[in-house]
C-alpha positions as CSV (number, residue, x, y, z in Angstrom):
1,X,-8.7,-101.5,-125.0
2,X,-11.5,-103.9,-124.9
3,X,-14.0,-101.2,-125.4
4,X,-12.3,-100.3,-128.6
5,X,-11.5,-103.5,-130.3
6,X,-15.5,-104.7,-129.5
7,X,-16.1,-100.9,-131.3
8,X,-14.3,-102.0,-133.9
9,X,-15.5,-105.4,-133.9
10,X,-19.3,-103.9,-134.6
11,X,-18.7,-101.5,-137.3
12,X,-16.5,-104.8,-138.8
13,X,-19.9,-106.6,-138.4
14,X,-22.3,-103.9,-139.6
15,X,-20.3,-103.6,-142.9
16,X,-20.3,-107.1,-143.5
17,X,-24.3,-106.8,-142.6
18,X,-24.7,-103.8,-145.5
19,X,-22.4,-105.2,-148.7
20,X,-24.1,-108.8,-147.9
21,X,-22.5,-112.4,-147.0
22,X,-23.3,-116.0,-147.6
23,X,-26.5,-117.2,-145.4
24,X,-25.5,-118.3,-142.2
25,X,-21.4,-117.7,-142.8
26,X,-19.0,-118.0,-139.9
27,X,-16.3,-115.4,-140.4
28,X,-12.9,-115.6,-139.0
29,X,-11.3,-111.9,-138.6
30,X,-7.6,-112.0,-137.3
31,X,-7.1,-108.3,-137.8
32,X,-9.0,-107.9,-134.9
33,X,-7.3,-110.1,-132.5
34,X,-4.0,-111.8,-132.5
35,X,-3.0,-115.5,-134.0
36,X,-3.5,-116.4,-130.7
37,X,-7.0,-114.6,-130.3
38,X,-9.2,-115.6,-133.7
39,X,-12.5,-113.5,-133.8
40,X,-15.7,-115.9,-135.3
41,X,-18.6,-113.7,-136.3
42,X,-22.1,-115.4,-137.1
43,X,-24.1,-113.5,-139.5
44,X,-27.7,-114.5,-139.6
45,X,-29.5,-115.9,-142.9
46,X,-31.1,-112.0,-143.5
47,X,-28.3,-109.4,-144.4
48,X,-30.5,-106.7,-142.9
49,X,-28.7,-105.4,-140.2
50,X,-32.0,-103.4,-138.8
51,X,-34.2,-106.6,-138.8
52,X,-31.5,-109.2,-136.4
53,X,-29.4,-109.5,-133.8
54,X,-25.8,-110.2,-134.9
55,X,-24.7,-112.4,-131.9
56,X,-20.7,-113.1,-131.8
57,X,-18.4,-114.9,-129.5
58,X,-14.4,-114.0,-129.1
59,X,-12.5,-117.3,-128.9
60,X,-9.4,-117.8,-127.1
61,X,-6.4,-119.7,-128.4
62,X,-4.5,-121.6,-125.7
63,X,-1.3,-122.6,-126.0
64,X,-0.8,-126.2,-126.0
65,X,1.4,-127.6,-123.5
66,X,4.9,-129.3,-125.1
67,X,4.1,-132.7,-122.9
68,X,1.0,-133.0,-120.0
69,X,2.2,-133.9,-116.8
70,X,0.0,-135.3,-114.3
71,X,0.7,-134.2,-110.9
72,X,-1.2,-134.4,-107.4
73,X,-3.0,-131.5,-106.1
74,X,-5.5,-130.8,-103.2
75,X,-8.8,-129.9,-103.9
76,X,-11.1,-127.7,-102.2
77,X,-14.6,-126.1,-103.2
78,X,-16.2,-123.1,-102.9
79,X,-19.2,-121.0,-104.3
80,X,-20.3,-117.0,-104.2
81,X,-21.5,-116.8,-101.0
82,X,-20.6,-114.1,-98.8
83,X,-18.5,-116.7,-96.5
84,X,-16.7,-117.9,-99.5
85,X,-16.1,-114.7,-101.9
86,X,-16.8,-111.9,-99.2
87,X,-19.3,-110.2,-101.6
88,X,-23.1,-110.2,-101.2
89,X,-25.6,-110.6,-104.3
90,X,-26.1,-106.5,-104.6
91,X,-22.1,-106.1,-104.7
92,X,-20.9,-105.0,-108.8
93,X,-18.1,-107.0,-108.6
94,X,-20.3,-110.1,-107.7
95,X,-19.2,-113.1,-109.9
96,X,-16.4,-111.7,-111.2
97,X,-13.6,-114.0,-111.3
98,X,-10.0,-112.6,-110.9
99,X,-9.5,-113.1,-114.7
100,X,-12.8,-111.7,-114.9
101,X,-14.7,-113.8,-116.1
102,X,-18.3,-113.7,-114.7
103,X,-19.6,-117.1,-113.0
104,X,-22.6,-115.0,-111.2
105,X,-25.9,-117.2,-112.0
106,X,-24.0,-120.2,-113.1
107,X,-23.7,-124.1,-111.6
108,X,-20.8,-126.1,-112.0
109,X,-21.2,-127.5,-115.0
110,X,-21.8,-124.2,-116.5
111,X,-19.0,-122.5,-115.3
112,X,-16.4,-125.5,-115.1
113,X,-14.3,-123.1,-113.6
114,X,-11.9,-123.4,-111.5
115,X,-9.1,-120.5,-108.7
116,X,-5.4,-121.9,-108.5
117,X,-2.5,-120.2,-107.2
118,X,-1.5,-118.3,-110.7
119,X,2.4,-119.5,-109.6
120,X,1.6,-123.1,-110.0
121,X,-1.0,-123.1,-113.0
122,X,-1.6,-119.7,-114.8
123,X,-5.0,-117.9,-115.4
124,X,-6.5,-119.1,-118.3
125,X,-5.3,-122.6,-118.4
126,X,-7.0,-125.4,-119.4
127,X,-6.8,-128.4,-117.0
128,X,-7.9,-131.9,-116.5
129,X,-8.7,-133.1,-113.1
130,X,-9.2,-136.8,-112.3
131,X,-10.0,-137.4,-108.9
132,X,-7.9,-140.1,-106.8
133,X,-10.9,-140.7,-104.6
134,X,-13.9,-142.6,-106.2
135,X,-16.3,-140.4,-104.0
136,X,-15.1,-137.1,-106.0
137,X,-15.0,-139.0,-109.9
138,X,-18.2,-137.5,-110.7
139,X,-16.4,-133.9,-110.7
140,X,-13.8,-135.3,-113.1
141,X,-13.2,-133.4,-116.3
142,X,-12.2,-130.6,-117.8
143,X,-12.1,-127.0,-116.0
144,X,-10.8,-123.4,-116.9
145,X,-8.5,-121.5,-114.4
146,X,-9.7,-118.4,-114.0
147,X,-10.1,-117.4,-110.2
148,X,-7.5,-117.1,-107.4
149,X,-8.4,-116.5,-104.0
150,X,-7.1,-116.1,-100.4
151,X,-6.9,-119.2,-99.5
152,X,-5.2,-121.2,-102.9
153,X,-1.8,-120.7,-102.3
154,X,0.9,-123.6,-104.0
155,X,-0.5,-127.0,-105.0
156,X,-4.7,-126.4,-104.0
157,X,-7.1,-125.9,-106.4
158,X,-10.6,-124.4,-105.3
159,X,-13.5,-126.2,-107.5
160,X,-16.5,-123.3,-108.4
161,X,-19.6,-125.4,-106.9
162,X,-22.0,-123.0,-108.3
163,X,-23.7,-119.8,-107.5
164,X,-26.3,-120.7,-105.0
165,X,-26.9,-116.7,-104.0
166,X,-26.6,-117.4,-100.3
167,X,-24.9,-116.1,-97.7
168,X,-23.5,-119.0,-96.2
169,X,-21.7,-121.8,-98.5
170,X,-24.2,-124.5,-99.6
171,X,-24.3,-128.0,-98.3
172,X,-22.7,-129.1,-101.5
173,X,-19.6,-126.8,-100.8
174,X,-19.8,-127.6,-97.6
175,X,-19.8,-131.4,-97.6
176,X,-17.0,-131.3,-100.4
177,X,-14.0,-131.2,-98.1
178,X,-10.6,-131.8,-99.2
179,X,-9.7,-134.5,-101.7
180,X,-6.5,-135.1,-103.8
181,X,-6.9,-135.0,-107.6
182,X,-4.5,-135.6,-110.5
183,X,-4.1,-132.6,-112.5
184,X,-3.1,-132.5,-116.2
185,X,-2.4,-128.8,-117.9
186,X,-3.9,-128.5,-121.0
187,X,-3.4,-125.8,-122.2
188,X,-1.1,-122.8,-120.9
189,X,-3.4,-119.7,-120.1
190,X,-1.3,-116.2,-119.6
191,X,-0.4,-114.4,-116.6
């Protein structure tokens, strides 16, 4: 399905390329996706299609929350290392978050990613976490759900550290621990 609508997506963009836009026009294209799921195109200053790459970005909707509730959960870390995810570098799923998202190559602060047990907060949630501990506050802010994993299971949320492309977790990860951090949903992701 995703193969089709990005087919569709391209010959949307190559005909806007050919009959010609405004000079750096940002395009928003709902037949494409759902209300939920707007499409932005970027269509470079040239109209020549031949001559430039058209770059484009899907951008998900969430759903708001009615009212954010802050509530306690423990936090743990991890990263991709072969101890943590059971995949080494050469493995093709490598990175790939249960969502499937891919974090391979990324640090923290790129990713801002985050695996919860998909009961408790759902995949693709946006979520707030303020750390009770003032060791852990420079971690606060604002992370995605989009990972599970083995060991999340009810009220523990696993922190993405980073992709140090090792095979044993690094001392960051390691020296992380376990902590307890508010956590505020955002933003309700789906199932």
């Amino acid at each position: 399905m995703k193969k089709i609508i990005l087919c569709i997506l391209f010959i949307f963009i190559f005909y806007i390329c050919i009959c010609g836009c405004n000079n750096n026009e940002t395009i928003q294209q709902s037949v494409i996706g759902s209300v939920h799921d707007p499409v932005h195109i970027y269509i470079p200053q040239s109209t020549n299609a031949w001559n430039h790459i058209i770059k484009f970005k899907m951008i998900e909707t969430p759903k708001p929350t009615s009212t954010p509730t802050k509530e306690v959960f423990t936090i743990t870390a991890y990263d991709l290392s072969i101890q943590c995810c059971g995949k080494s570098i050469r493995h093709r799923e490598y990175g790939l978050t249960a969502r499937g998202d891919s974090i391979r190559w990324k640090t923290r602060k790129d990713a801002m990613a985050v695996a919860v047990d998909p009961r408790f907060i759902s995949l693709g949630s946006t979520i707030k976490i303020e750390f009770i501990d003032k060791k852990y506050q420079k971690y606060n802010g604002i992370y995605i759900a989009i990972d599970t994993g083995s060991a999340v299971k009810g009220k523990v949320i696993d922190l993405f550290m980073g992709d140090f492309r090792r095979k044993y977790p690094a001392k960051e990860t390691n020296e992380f621990g376990s902590t307890k951090a508010n956590i505020t949903i955002l933003s309700i992701g789906e199932n």
